[in-house]
C-alpha positions in Angstrom: -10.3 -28.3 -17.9 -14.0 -28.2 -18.1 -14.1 -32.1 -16.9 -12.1 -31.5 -13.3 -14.4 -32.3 -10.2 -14.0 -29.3 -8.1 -12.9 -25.7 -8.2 -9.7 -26.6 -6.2 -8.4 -28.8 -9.1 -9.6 -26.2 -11.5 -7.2 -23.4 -9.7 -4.7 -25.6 -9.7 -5.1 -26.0 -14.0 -5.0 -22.7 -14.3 -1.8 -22.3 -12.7 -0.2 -24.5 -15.0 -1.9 -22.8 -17.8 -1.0 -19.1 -16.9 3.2 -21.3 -16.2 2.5 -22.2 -19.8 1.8 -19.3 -21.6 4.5 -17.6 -19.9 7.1 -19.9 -21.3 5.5 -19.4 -24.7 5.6 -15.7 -24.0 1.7 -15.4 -24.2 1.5 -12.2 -21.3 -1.7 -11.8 -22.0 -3.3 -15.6 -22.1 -0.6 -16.0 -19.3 -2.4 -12.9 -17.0 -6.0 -14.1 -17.9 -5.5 -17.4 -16.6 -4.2 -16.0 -13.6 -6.3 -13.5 -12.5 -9.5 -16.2 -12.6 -8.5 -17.3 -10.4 -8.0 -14.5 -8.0 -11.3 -13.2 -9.8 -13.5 -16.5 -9.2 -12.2 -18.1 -6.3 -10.9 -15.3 -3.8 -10.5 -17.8 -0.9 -8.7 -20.6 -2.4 -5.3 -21.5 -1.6 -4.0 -20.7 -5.1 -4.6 -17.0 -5.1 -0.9 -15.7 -3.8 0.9 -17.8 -6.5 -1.6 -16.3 -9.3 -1.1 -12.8 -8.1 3.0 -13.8 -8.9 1.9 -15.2 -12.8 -0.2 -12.2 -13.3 2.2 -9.9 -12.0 5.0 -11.9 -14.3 2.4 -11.5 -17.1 2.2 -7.7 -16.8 6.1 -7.6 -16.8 5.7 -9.3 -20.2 3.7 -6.5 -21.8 5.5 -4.0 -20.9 3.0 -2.6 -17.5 6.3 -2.5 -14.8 3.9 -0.9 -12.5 0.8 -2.7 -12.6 3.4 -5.6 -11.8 4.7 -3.7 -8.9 1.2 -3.9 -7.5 0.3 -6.9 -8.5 3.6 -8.2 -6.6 3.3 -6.5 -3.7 -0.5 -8.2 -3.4 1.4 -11.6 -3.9 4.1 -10.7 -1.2 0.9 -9.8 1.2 -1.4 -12.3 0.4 -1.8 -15.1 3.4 -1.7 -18.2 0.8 2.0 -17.1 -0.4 4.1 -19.9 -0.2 7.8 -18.8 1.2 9.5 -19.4 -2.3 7.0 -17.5 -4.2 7.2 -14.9 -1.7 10.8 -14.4 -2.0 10.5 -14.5 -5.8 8.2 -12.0 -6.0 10.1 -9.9 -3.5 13.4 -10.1 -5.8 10.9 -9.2 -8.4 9.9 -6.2 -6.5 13.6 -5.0 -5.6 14.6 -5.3 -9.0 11.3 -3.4 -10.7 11.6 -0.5 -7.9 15.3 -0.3 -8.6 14.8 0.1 -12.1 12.3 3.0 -11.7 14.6 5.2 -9.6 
C-alpha cells in the first residue's frame, strides 16, 4: 500500500483491508484499518463506509456499544452510500434490540 499515488487510492486499500480482516475475524486489524481512515483523511469519500467496518470490528470484540456509536456516525455521515446506510441501520435495530 505504501506505493499508491494518492490518498484517495490509499482509503480505498484500507477498505479492502479492514473487509479482510473481518472475514479472517481480525476485529482488531479490521478496526485499525478503518478508523485511519476516518483518523487521517476526515474529508474523503470513504469515511461513512469505514465508520460501518469499524463499527463491525467493535461488534467482533465484544464492545456492542461502542458499535452503536460508531453506527449511528456511519448512518449520519454525508459520504454513506444508501446500502451501507441501510446495513448499518439493521445493524443498529438489531444491537438496540438486543440491549433492551
Amino acid at each position: 500500500m505504501s506505493k499508491t499515488r494518492n490518498s484517495a487510492e490509499r482509503n480505498a486499500w484500507r477498505i479492502v483491508e479492514a473487509e479482510l480482516a473481518m472475514a479472517q475475524e481480525r476485529y482488531a486489524a479490521a478496526g485499525l484499518a478503518a478508523m485511519r481512515v476516518v483518523i487521517l483523511h476526515p474529508r474523503s469519500r470513504q469515511v461513512g463506509v469505514a465508520f460501518y467496518w469499524t463499527a463491525g470490528a467493535y461488534e467482533g470484540l465484544g464492545r456492542p456499544r461502542m458499535a452503536v456509536t460508531l453506527y449511528e456516525s456511519c448512518v449520519a455521515h454525508k459520504t454513506t452510500g444508501r446500502s451501507i446506510r441501510e446495513k448499518a441501520e439493521q445493524r443498529l435495530a438489531e444491537l438496540k434490540a438486543k440491549a433492551e
